[in-house]
C-alpha positions as CSV (number, residue, x, y, z in Angstrom):
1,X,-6.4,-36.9,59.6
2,X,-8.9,-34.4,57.9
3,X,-7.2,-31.6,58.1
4,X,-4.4,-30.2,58.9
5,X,-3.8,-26.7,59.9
6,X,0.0,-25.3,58.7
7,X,1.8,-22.3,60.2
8,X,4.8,-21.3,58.9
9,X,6.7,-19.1,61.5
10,X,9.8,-16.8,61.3
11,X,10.2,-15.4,64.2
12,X,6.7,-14.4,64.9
13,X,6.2,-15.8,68.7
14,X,4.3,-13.1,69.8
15,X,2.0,-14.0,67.1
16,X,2.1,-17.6,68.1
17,X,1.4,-16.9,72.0
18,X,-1.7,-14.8,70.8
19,X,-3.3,-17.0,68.4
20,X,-2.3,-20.4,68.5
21,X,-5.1,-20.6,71.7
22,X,-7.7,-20.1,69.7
23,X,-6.8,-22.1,66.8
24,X,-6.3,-25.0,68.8
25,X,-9.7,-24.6,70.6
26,X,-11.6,-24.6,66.7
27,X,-10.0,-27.2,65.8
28,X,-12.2,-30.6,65.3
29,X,-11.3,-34.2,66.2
30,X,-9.5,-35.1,62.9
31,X,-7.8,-31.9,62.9
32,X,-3.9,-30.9,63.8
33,X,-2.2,-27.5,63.8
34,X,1.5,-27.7,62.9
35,X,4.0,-24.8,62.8
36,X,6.8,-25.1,60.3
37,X,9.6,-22.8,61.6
38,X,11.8,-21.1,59.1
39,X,15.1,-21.1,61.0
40,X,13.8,-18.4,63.8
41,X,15.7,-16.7,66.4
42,X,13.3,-15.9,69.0
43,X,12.5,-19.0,71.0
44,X,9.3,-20.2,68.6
45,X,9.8,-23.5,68.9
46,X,10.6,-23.9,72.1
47,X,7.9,-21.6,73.0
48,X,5.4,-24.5,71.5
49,X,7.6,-27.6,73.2
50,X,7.1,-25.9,76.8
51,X,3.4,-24.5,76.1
52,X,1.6,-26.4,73.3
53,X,3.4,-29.9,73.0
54,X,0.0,-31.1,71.2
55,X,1.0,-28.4,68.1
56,X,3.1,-31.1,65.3
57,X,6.6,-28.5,64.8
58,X,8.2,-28.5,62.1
59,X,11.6,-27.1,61.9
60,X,12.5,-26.2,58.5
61,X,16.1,-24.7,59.7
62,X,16.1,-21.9,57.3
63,X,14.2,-19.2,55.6
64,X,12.9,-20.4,52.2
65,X,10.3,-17.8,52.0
66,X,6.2,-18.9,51.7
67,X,6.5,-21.1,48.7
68,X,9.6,-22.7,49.7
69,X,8.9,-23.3,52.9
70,X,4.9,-24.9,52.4
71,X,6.6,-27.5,50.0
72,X,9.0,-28.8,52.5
73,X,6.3,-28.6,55.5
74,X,3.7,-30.6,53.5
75,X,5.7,-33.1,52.4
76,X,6.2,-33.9,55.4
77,X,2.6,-34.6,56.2
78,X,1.3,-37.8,54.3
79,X,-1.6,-38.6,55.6
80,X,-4.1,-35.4,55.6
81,X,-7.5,-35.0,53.0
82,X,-7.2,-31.3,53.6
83,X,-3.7,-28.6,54.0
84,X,-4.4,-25.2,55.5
85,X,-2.0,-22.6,55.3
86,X,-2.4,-19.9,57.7
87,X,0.0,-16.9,58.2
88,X,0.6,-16.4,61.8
89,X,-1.0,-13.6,62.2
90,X,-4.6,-14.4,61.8
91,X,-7.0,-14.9,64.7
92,X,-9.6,-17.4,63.8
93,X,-13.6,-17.7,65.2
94,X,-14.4,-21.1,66.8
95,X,-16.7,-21.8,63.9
96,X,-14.0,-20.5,60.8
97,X,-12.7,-24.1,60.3
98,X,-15.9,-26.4,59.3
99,X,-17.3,-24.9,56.6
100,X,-14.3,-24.7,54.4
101,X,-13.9,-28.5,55.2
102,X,-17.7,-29.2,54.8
103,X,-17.5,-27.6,51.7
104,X,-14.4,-29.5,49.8
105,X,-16.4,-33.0,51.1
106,X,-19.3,-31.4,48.8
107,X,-17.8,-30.1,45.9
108,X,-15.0,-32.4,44.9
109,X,-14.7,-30.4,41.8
110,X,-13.0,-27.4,44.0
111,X,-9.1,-27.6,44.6
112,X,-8.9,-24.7,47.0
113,X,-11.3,-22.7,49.6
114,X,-11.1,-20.0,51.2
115,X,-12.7,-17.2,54.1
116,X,-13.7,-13.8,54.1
117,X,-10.7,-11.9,55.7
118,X,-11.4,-9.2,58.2
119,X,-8.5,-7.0,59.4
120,X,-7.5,-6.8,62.5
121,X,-6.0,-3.5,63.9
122,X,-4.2,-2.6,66.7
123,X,-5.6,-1.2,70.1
124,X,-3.7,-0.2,72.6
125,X,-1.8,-3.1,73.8
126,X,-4.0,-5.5,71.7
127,X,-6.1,-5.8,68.7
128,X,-9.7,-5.2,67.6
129,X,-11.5,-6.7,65.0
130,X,-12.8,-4.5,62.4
131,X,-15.7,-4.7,60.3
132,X,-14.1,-4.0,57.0
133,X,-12.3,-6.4,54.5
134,X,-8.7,-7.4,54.7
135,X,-6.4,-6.0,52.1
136,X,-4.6,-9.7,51.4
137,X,-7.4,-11.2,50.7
138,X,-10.8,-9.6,51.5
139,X,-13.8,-12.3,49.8
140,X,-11.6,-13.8,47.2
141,X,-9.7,-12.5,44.7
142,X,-9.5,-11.2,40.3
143,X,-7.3,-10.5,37.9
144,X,-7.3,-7.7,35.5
145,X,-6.6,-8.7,32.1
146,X,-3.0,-7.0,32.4
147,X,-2.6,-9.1,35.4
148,X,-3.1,-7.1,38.7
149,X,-4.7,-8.4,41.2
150,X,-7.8,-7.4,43.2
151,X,-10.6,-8.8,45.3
152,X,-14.3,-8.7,46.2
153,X,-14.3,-6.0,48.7
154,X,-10.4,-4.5,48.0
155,X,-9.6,-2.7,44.7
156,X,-5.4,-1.8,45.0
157,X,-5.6,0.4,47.9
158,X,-9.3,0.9,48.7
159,X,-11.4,-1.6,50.8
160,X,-15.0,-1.7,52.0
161,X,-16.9,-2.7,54.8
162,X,-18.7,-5.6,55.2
163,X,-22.0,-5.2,54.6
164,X,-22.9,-8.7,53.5
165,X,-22.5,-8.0,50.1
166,X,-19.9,-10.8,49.3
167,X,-22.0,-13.5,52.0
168,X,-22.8,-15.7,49.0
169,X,-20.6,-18.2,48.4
170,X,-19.0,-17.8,45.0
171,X,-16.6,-19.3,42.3
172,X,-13.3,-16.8,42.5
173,X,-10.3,-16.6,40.5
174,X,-8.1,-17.3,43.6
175,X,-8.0,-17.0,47.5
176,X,-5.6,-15.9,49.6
177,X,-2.1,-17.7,50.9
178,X,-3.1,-16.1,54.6
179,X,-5.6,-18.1,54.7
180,X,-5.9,-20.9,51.6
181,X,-7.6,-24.5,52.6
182,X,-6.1,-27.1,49.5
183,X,-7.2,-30.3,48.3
184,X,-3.8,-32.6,49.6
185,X,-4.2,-34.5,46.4
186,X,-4.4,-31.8,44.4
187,X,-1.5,-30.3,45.7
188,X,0.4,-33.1,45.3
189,X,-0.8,-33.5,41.5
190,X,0.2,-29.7,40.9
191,X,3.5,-30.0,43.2
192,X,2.7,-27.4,45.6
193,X,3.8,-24.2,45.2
194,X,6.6,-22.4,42.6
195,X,9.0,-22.6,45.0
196,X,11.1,-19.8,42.8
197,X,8.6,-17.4,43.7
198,X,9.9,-17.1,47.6
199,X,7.0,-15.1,48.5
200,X,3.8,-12.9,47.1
201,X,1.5,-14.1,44.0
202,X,2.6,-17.8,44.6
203,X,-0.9,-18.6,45.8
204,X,-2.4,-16.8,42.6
205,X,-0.3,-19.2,40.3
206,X,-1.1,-22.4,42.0
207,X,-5.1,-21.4,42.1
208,X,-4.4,-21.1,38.2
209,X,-2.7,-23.7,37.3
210,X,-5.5,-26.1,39.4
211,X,-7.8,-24.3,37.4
212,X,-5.8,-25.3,34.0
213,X,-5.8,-28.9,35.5
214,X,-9.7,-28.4,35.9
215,X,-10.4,-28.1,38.7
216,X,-12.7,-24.9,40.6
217,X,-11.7,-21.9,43.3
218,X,-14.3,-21.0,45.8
219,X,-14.4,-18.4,48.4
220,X,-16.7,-19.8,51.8
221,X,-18.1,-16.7,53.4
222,X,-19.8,-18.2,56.4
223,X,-16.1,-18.7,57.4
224,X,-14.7,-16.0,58.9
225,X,-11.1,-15.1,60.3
226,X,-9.0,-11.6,61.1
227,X,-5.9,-10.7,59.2
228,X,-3.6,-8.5,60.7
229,X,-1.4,-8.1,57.5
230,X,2.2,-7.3,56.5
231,X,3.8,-8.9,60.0
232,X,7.0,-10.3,57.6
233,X,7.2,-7.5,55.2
234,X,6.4,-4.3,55.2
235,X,3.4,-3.1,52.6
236,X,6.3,-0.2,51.8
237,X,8.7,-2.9,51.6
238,X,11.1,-2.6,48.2
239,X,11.9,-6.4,48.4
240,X,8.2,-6.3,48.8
241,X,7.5,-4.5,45.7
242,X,10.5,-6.6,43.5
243,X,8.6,-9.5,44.2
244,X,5.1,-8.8,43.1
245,X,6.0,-7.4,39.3
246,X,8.5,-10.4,39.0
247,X,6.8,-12.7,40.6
248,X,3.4,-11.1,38.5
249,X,5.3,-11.7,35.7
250,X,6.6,-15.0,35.8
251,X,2.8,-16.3,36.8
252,X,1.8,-14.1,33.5
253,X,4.3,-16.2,31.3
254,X,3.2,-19.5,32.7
255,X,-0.3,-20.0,32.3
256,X,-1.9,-17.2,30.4
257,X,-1.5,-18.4,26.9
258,X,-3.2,-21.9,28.0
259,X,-6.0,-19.3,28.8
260,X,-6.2,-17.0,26.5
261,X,-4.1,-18.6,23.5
262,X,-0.2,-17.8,22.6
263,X,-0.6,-14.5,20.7
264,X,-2.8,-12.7,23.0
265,X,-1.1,-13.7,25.6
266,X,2.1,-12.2,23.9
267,X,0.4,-8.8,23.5
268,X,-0.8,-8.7,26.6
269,X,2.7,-9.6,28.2
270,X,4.0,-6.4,25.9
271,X,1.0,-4.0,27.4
272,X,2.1,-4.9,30.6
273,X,6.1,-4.7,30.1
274,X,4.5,-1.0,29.1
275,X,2.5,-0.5,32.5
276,X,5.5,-1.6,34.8
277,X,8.0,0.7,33.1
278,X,5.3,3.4,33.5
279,X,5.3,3.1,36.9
280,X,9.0,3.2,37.3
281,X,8.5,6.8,35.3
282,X,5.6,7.3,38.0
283,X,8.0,6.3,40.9
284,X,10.4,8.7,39.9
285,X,8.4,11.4,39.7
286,X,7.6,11.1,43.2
287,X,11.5,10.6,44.5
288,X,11.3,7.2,45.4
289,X,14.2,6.0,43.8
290,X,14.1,2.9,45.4
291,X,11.4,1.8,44.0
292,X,12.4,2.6,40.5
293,X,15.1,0.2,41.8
294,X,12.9,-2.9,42.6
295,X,11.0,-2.5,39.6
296,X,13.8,-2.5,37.8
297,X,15.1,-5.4,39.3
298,X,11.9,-7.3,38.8
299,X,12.6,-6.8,35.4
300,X,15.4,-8.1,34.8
301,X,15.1,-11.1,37.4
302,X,11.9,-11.8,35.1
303,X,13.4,-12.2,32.0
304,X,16.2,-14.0,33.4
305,X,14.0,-17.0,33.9
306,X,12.8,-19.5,31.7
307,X,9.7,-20.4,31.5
308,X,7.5,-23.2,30.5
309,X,4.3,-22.4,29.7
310,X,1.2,-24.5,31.7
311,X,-0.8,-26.8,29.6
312,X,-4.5,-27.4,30.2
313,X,-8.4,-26.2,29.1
314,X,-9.0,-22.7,29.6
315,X,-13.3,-23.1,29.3
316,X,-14.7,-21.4,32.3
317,X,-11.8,-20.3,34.5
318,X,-13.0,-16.5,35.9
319,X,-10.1,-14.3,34.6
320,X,-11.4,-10.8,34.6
321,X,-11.9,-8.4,31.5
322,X,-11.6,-5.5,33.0
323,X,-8.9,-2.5,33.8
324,X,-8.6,-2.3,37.1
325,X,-5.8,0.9,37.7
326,X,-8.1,2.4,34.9
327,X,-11.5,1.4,36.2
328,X,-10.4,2.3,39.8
329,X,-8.9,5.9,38.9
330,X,-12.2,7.1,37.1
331,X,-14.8,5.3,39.2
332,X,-13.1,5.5,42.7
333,X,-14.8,4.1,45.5
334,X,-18.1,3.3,43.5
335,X,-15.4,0.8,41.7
336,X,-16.6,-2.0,43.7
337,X,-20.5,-1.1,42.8
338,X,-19.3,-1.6,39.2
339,X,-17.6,-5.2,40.0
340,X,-20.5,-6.1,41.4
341,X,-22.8,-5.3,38.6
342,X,-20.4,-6.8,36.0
343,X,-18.9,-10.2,37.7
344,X,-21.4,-11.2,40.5
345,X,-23.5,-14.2,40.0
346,X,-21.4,-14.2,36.2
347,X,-19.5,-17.7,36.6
């Protein structure tokens, strides 16, 4: 097998009744779609047994969130070159697949690939494809030196449209988990994901740590897919929130002193201890005590943990340099003509 195509489900079936079609039609000769199923209740796997017998299930027989649940599903599939994991709510174009394989069989250097994301909003009693960039994921994704994340075409809450800006392809810092093609060996070598994580960022570590390992990240614009985004958890989602500083955190401990040495690292670790707890401040301000709550929480659960920092060469992996809240509140939407004029073509 070349490739194989993963879903993991939880209760998404609507998803999988609009979707899996035209995954299955894209898909090439060597090429499988499985759907690992988290312990649903609505009749997903079934659904597939009576409908799609051809789709490999995978029932996992509980919810161990993304990370979790991709280790157990790909362990259980020996014998592919290439693992894509794709959240269940993307709708793929015939053509999305090839070129992400074409281009791991010519650059054996790069661990992980990935699409453009489009979004995909609602209409009426379907969806439409939109023209502008997906918020997961967009054309591949940054980090600020503080550790936010961002991407070529989404900068926190602003996107752009695609005007074939980002349709070169280029060396990123990481791609998304909605839709991330991985070298099988290289997953294996790096043991998948941090299954602690559960969900959100776990993508971003394992792109980093291939890239301590040596390897590259590459974002493949000539594929294309549509995201709809936020079909588990809410974007307001608390839980949602807890996840990314903790999670954000933990990634920070692990691999950025192999990448920028132990004591910046440690300053930078204290800046950003500074920029959560402002925004707990900024949370309150606003009455959304809640939120102060989940920060909190991410806190705590992130100093609970012990970590062992990655090893490996930092030389040439793309973290970014810049600022991003700060570059982003006094630029606004010319933000991403700045990116573009300080990182494009850089690596």
């Amino acid at each position: 097998m070349r490739t194989a195509v993963v879903i993991l489900n939880w209760n998404t079936r609507d998803y999988l009744q609009r979707f899996v079609p035209g995954i299955l039609a894209s898909l090439g000769p060597q090429d499988r779609l499985f759907v690992a199923d988290s312990g649903s209740t609505d009749g997903s796997l079934e659904f597939l047994s009576e409908t799609y017998p051809e789709v490999g299930r995978i029932p996992l027989g509980e919810n161990l969130g993304f990370a979790g649940g991709y280790n157990k599903a790909l362990a259980q599939i020996e014998d592919a070159q290439y693992y894509v994991l794709l959240n269940s709510d993307i709708e793929v174009s015939p053509d999305w697949l090839e070129p992400l394989s074409a281009w791991m069989e010519s650059h054996p250097e790069c661990a992980a690939c990935g699409p453009k994301l489009h979004a995909l909003v609602r209409s009426g009693d379907g969806y439409e494809r939109a023209g502008r960039f997906e918020y997961a994921g967009a054309a591949g994704g940054w980090l600020d030196r503080y550790g936010f994340p961002y991407c070529r075409g989404r900068v926190l809450q602003r996107v752009e449209e695609d005007r074939g800006q980002y349709d070169n392809p280029a060396r990123v810092f990481w791609v998304t988990g909605a839709c991330l093609m991985v070298r099988a060996s290289v997953w294996k070598e790096l043991g998948g994901l941090d299954s602690e994580f559960f969900a959100h960022m776990e993508e971003i570590d394992l792109c980093w740590r291939a890239q301590l390992a040596g390897y590259e990240v590459w974002t493949v614009p000539s594929s294309l897919v549509w995201h709809i985004g936020g079909g588990t958890l809410a974007p307001a989602s608390p839980f949602k929130l807890k996840l990314n500083y903790r999670n954000s955190t933990w990634m920070l401990r692990k691999n950025l002193p192999a990448t920028i040495g132990h004591r910046k690292a440690s300053w930078r670790l204290f800046v950003r201890s500074l920029l959560d707890f402002a925004t707990q401040v900024v949370y309150l301000l606003q009455g959304k005590p809640e939120y102060v709550r989940a920060v909190s929480d991410a806190r705590r659960e992130a100093r609970a943990r012990k970590i062992t920092p990655e090893r490996g060469r930092a030389s040439g992996i793309p973290l970014g340099k810049v600022r991003i809240v700060l570059a982003s509140a006094l630029k606004g939407d010319k933000v991403f003509d700045y990116l573009r004029k300080k990182y494009e073509g850089s690596y």
